[in-house]
PDB file of N, CA, C and O in Angstrom:
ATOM      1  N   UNK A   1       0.855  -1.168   0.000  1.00  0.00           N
ATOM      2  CA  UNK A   1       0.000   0.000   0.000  1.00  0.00           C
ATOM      3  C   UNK A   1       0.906   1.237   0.000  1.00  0.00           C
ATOM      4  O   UNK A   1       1.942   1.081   0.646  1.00  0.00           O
ATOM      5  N   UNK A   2       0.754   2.347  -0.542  1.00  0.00           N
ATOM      6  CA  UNK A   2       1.129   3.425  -1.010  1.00  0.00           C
ATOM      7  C   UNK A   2       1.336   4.400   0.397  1.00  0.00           C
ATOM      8  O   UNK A   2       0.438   4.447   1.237  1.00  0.00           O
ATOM      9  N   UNK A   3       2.694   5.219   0.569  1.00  0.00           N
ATOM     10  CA  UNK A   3       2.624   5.838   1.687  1.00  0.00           C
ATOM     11  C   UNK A   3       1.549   6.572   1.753  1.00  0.00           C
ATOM     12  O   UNK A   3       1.303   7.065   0.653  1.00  0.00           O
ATOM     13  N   UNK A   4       0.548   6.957   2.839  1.00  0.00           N
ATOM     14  CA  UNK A   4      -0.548   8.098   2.722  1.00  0.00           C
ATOM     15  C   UNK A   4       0.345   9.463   3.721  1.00  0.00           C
ATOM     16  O   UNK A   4       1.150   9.466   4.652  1.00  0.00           O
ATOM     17  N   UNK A   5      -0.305  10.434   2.946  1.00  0.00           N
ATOM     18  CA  UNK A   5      -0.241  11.536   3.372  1.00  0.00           C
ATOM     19  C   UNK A   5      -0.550  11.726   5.088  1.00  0.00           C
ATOM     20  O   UNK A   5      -1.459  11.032   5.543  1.00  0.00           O
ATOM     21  N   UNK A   6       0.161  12.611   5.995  1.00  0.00           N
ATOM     22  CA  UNK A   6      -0.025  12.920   7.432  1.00  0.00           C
ATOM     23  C   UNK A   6      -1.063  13.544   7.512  1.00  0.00           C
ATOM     24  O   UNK A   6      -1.587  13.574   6.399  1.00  0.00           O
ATOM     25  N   UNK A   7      -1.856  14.255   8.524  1.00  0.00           N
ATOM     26  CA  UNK A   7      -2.678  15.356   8.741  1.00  0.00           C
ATOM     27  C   UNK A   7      -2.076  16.688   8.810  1.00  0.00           C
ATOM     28  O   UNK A   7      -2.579  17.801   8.657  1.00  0.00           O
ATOM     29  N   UNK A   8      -0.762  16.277   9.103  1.00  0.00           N
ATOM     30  CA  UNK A   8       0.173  18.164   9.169  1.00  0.00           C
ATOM     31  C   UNK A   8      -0.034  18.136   7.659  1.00  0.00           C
ATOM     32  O   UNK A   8      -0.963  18.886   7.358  1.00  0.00           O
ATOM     33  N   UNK A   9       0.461  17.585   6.701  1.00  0.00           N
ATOM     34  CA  UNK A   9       0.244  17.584   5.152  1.00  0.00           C
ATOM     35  C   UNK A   9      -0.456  18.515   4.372  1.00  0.00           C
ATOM     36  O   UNK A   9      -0.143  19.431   3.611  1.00  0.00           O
ATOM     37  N   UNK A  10      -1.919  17.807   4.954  1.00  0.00           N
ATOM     38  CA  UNK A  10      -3.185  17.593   4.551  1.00  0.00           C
ATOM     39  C   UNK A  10      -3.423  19.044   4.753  1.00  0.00           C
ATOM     40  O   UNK A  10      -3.741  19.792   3.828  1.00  0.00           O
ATOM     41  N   UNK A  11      -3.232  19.498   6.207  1.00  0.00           N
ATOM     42  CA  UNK A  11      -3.535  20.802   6.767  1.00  0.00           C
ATOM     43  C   UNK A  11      -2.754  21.564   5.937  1.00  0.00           C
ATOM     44  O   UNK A  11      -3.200  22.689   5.712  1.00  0.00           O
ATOM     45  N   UNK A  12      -1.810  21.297   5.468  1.00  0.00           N
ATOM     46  CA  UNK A  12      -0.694  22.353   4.810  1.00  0.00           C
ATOM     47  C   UNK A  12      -0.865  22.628   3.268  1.00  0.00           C
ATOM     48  O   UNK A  12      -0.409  23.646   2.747  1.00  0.00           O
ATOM     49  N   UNK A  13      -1.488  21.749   2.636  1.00  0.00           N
ATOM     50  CA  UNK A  13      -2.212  21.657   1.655  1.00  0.00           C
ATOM     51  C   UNK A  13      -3.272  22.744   1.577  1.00  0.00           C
ATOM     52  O   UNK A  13      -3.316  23.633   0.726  1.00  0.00           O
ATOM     53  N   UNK A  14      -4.191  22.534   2.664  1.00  0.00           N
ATOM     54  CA  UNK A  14      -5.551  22.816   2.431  1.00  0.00           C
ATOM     55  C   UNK A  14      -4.973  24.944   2.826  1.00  0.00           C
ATOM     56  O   UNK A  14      -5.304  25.962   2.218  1.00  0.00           O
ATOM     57  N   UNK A  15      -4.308  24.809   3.724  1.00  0.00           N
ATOM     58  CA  UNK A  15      -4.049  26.357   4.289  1.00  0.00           C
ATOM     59  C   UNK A  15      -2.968  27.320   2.954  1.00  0.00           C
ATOM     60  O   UNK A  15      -2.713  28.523   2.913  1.00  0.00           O
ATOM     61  N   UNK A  16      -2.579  26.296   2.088  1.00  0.00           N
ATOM     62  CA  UNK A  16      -1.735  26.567   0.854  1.00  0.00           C
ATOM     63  C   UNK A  16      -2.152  27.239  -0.342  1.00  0.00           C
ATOM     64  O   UNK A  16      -1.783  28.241  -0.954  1.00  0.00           O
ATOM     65  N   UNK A  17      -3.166  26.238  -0.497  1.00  0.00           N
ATOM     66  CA  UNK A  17      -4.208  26.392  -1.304  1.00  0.00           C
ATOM     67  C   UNK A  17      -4.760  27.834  -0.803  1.00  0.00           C
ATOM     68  O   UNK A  17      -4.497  28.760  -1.570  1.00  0.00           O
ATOM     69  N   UNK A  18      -5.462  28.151   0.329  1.00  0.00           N
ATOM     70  CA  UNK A  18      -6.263  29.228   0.492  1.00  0.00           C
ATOM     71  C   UNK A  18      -5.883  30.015   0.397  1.00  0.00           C
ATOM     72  O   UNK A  18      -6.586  30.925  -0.043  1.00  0.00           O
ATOM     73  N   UNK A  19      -3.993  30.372   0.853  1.00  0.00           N
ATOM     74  CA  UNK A  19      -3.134  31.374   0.296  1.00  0.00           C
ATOM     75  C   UNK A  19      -3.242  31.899  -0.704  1.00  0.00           C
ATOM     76  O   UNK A  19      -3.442  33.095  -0.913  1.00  0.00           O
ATOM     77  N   UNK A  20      -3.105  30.949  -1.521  1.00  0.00           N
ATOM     78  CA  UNK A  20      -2.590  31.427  -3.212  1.00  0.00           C
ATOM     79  C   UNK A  20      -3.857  31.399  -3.828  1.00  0.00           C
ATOM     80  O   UNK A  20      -3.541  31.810  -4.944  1.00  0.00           O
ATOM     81  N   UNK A  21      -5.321  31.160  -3.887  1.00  0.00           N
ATOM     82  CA  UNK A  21      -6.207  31.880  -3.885  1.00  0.00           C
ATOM     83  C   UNK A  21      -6.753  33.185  -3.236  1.00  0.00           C
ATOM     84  O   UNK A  21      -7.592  33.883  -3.805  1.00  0.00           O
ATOM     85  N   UNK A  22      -6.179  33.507  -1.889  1.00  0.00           N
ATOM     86  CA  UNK A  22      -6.779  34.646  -1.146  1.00  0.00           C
ATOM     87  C   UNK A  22      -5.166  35.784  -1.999  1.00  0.00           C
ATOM     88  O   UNK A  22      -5.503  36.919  -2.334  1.00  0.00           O
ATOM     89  N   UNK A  23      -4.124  35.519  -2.176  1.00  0.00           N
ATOM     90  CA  UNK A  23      -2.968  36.177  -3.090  1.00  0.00           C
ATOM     91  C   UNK A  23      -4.000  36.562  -4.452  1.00  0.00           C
ATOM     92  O   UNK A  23      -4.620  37.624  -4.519  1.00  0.00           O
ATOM     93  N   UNK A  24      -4.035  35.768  -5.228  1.00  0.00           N
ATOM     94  CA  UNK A  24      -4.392  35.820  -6.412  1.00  0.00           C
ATOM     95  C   UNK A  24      -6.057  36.650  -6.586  1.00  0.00           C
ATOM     96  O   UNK A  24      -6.424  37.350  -7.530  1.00  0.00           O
ATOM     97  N   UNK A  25      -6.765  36.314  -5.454  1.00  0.00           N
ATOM     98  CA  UNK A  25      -7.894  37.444  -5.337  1.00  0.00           C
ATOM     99  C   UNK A  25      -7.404  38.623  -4.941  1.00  0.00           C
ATOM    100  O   UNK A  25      -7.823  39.551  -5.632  1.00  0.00           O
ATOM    101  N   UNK A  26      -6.577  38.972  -3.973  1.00  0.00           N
ATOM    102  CA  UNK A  26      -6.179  40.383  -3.759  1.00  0.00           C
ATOM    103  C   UNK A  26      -5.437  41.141  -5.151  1.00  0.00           C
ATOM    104  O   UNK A  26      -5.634  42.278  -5.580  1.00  0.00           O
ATOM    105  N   UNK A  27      -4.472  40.016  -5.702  1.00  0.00           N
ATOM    106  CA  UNK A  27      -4.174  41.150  -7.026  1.00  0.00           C
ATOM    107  C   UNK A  27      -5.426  41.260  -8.010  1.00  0.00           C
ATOM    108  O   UNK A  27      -5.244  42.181  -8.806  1.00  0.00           O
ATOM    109  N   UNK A  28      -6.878  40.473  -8.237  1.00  0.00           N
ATOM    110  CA  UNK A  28      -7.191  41.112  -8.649  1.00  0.00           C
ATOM    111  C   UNK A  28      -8.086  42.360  -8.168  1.00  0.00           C
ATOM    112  O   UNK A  28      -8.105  43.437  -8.763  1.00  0.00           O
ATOM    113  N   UNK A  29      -8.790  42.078  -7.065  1.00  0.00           N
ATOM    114  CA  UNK A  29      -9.679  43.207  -6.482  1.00  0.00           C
ATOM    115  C   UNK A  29      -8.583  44.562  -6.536  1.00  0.00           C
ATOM    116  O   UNK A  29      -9.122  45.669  -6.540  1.00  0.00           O
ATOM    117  N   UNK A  30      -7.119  44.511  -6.577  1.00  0.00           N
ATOM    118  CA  UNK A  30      -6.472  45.758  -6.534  1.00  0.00           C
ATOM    119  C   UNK A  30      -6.715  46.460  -7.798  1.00  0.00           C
ATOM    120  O   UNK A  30      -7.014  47.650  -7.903  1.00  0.00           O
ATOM    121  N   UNK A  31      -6.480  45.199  -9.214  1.00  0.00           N
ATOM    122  CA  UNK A  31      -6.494  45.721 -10.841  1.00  0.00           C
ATOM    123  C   UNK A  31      -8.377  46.339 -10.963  1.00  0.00           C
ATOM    124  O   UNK A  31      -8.906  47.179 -11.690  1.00  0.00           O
ATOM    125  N   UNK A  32      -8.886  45.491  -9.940  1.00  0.00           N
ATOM    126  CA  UNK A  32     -10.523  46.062 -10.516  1.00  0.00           C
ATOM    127  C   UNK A  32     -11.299  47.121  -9.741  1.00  0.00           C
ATOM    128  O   UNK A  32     -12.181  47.851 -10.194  1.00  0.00           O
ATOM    129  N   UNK A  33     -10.745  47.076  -8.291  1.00  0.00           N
ATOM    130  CA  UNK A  33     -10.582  48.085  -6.947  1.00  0.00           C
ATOM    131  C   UNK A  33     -12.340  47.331  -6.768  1.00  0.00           C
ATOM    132  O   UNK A  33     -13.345  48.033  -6.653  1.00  0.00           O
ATOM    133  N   UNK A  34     -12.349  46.424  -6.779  1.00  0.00           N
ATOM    134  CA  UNK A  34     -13.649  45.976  -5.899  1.00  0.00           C
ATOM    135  C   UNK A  34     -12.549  44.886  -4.767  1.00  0.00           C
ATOM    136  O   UNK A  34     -12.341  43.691  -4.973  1.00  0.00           O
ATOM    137  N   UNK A  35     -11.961  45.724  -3.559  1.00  0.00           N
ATOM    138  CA  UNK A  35     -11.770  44.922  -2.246  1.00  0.00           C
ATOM    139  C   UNK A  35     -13.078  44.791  -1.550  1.00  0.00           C
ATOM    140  O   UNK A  35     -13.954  45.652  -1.618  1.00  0.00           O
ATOM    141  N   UNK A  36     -13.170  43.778  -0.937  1.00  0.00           N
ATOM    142  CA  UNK A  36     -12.474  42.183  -0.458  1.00  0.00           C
ATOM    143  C   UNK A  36     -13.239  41.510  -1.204  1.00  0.00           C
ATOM    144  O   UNK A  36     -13.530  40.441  -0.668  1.00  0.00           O
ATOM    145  N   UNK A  37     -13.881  41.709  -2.597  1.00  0.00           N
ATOM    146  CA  UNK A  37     -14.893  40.640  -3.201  1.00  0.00           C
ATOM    147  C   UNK A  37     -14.478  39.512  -3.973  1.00  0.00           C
ATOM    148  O   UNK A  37     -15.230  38.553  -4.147  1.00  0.00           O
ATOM    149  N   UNK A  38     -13.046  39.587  -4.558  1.00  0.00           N
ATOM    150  CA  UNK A  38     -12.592  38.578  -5.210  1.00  0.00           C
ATOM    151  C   UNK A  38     -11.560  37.704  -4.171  1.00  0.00           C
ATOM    152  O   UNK A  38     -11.321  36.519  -4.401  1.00  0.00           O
ATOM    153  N   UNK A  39     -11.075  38.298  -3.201  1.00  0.00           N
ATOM    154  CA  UNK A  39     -10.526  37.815  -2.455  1.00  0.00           C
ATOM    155  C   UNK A  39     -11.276  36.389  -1.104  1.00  0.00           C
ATOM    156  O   UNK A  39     -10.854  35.349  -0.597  1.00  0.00           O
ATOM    157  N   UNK A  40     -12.932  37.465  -1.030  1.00  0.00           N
ATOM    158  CA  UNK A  40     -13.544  36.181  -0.215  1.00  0.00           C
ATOM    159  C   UNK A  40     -13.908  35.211  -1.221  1.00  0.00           C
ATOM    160  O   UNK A  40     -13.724  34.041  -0.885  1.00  0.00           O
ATOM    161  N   UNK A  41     -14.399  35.422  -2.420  1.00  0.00           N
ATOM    162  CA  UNK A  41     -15.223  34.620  -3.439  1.00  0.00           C
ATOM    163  C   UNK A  41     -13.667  33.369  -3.753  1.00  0.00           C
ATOM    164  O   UNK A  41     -13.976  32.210  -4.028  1.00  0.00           O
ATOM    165  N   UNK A  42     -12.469  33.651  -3.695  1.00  0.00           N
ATOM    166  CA  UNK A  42     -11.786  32.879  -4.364  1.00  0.00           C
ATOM    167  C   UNK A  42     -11.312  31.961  -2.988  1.00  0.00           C
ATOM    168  O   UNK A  42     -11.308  30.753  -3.222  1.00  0.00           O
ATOM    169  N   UNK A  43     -10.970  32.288  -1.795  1.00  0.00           N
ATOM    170  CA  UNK A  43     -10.748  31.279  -0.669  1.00  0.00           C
ATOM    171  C   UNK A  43     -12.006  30.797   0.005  1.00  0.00           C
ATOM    172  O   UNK A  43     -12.095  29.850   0.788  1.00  0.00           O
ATOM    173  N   UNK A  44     -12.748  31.415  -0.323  1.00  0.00           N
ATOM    174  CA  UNK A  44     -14.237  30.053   0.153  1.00  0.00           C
ATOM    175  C   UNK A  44     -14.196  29.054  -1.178  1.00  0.00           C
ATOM    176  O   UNK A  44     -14.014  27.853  -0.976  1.00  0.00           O
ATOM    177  N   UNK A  45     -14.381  29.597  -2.683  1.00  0.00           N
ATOM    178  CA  UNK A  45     -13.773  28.116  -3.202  1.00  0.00           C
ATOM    179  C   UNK A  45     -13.373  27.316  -3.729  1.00  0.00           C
ATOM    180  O   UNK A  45     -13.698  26.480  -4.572  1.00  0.00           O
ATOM    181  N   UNK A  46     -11.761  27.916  -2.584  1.00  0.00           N
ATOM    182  CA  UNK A  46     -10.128  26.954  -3.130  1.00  0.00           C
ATOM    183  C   UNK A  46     -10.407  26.035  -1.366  1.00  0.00           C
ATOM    184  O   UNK A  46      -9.754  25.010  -1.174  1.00  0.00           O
ATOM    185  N   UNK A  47     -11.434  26.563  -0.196  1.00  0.00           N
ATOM    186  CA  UNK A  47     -11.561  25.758   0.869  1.00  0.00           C
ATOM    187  C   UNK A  47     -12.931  24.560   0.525  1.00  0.00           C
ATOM    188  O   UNK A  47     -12.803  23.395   0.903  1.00  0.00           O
ATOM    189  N   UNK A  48     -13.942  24.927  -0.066  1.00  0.00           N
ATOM    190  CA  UNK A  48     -14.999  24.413  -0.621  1.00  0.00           C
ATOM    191  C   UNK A  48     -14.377  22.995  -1.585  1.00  0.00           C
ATOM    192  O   UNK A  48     -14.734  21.817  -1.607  1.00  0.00           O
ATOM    193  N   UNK A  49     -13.304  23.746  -2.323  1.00  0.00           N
ATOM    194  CA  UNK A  49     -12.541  22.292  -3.380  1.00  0.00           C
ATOM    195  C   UNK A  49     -12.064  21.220  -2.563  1.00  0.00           C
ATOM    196  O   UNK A  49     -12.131  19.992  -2.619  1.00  0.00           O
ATOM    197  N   UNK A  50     -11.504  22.157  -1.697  1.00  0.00           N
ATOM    198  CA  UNK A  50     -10.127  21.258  -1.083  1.00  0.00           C
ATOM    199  C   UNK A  50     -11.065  20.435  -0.480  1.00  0.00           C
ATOM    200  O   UNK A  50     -11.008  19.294  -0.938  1.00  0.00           O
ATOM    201  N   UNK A  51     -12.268  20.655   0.745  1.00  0.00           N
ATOM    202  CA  UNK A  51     -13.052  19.855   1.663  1.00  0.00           C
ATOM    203  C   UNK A  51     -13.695  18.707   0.462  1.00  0.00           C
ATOM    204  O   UNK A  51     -13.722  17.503   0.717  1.00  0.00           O
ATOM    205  N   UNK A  52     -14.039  19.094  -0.448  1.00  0.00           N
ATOM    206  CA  UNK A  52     -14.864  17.811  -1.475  1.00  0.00           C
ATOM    207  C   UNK A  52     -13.852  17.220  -1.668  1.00  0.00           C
ATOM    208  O   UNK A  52     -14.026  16.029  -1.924  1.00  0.00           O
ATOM    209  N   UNK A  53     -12.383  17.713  -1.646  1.00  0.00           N
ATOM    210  CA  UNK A  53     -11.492  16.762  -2.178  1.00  0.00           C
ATOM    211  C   UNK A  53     -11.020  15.512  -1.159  1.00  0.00           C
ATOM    212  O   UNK A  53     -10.780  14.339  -1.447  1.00  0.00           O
ATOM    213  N   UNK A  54     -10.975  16.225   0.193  1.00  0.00           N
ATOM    214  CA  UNK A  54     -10.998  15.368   1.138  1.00  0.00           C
ATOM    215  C   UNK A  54     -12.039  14.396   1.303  1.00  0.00           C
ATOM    216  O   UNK A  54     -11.908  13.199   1.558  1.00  0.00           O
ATOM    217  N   UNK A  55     -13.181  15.113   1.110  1.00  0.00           N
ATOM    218  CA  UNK A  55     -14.097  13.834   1.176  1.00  0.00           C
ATOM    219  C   UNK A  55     -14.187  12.256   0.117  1.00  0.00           C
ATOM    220  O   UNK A  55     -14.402  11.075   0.387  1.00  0.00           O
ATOM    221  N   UNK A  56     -13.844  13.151  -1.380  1.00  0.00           N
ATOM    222  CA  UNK A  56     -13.644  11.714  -2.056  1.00  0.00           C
ATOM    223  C   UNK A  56     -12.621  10.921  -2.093  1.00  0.00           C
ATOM    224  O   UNK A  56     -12.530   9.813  -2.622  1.00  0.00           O
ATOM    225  N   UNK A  57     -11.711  11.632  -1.407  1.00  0.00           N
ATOM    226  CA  UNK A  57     -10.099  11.102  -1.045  1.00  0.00           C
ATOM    227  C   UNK A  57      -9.985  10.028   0.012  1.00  0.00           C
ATOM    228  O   UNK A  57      -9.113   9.164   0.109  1.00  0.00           O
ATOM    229  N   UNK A  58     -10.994  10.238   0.759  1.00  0.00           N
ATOM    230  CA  UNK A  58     -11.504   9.710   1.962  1.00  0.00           C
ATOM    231  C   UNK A  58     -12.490   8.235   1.941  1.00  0.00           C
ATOM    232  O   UNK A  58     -12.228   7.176   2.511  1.00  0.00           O
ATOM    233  N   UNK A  59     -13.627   8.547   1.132  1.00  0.00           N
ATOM    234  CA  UNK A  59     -14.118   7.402   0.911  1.00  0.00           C
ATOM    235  C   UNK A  59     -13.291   6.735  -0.091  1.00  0.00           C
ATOM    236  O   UNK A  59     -13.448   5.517  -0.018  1.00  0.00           O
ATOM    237  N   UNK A  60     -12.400   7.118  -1.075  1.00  0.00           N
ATOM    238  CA  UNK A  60     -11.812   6.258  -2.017  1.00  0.00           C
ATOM    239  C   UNK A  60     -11.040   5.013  -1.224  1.00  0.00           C
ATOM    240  O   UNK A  60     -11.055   3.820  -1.526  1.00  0.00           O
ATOM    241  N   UNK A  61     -10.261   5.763   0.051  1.00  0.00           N
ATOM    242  CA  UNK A  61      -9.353   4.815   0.875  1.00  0.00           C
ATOM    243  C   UNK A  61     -10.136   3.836   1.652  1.00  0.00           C
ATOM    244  O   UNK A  61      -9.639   2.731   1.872  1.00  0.00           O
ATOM    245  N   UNK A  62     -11.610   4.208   2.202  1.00  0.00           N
ATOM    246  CA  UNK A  62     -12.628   3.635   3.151  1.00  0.00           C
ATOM    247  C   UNK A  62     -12.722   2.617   2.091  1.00  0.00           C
ATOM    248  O   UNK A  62     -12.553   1.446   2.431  1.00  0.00           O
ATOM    249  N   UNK A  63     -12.888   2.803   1.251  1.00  0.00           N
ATOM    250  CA  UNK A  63     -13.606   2.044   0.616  1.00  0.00           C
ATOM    251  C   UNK A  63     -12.743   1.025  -0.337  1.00  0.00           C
ATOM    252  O   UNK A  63     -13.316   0.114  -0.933  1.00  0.00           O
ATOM    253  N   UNK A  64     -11.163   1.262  -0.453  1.00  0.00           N
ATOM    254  CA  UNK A  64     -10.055   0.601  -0.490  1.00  0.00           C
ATOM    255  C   UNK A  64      -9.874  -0.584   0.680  1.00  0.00           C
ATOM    256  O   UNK A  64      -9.832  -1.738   0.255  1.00  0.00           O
ATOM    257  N   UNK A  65      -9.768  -0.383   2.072  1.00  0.00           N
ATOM    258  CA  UNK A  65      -9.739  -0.945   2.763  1.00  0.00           C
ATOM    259  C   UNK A  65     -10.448  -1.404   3.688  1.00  0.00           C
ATOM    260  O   UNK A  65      -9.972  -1.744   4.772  1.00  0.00           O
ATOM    261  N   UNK A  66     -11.806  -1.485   3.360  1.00  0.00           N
ATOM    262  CA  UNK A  66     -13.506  -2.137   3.366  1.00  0.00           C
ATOM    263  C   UNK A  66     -13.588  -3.884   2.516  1.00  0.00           C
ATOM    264  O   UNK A  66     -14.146  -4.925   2.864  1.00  0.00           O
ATOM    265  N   UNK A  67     -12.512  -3.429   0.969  1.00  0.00           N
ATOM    266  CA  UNK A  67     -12.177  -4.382   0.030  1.00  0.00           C
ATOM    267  C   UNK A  67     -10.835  -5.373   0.669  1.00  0.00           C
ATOM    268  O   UNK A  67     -10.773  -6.575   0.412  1.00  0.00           O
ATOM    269  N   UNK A  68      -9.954  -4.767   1.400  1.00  0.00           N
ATOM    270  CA  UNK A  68      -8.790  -5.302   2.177  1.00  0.00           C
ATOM    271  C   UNK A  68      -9.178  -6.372   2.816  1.00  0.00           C
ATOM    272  O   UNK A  68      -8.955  -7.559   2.579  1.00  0.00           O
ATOM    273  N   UNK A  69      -9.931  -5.731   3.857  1.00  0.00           N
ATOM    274  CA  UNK A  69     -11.100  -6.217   4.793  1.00  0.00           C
ATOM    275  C   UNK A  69     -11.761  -7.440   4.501  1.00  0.00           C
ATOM    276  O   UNK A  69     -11.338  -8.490   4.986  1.00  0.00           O
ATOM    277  N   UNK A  70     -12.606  -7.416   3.868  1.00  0.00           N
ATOM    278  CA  UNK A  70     -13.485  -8.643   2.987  1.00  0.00           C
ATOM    279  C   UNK A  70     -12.490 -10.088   3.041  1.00  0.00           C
ATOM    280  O   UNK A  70     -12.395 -11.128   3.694  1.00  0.00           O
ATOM    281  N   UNK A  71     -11.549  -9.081   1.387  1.00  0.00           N
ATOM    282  CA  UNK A  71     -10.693 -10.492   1.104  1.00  0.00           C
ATOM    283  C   UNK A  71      -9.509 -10.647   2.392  1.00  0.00           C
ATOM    284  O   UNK A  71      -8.402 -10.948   1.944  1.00  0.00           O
ATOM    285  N   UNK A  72      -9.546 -10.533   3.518  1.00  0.00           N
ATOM    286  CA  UNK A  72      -8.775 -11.568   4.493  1.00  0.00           C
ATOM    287  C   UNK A  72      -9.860 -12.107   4.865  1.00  0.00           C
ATOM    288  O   UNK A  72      -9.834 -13.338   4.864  1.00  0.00           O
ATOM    289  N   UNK A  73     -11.000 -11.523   5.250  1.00  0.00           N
ATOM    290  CA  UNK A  73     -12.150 -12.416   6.510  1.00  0.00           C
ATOM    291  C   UNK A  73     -12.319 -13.807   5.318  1.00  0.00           C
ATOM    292  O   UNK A  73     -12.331 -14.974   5.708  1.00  0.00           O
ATOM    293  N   UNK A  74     -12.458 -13.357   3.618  1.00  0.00           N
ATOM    294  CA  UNK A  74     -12.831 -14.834   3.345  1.00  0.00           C
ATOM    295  C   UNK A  74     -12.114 -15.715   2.648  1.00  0.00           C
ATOM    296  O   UNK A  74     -12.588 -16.628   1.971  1.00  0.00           O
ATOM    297  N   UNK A  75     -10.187 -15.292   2.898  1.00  0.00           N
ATOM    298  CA  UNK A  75      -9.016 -15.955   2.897  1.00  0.00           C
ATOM    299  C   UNK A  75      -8.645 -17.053   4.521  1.00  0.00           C
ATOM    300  O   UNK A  75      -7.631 -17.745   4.617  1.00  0.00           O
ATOM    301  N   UNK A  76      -9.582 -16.966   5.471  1.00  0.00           N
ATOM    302  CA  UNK A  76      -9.911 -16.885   6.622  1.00  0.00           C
ATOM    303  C   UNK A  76     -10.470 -18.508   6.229  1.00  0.00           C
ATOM    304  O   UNK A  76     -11.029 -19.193   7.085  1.00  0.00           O
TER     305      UNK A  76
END
């Protein structure tokens, strides 16, 4: 099985992400001078992505090792 990612990671990922969307909204609300509207609209969702991403990331593995599961109980 494939190393998985930590939760410091995961967290560092997800707080990374919101950076360089909440960056990339501030240069533009500066070029269009509508502050803070592109800046909230773009880190609610680069946090909105990231959480769906966790979630299918999540059942993909549940559901990886649900299948693990099975075939020992009926190697058993």
């Amino acid at each position: 099985m494939p190393a998985q990612p930590d939760s410091l990671s995961r967290g560092m990922e997800i707080a990374g992400t919101a950076l360089v969307f909440f960056v990339l909204g501030w240069f533009i609300d500066r070029r269009v001078e509508t502050t803070p509207l592109f800046m909230i609209v773009f880190v609610v969702v680069a946090l909105v992505a990231q959480f769906v991403k966790l979630y299918y990331v999540y059942n993909a593995q549940m559901s990886q090792l649900e299948a693990e599961r099975r075939e020992t109980a009926r190697a058993r």
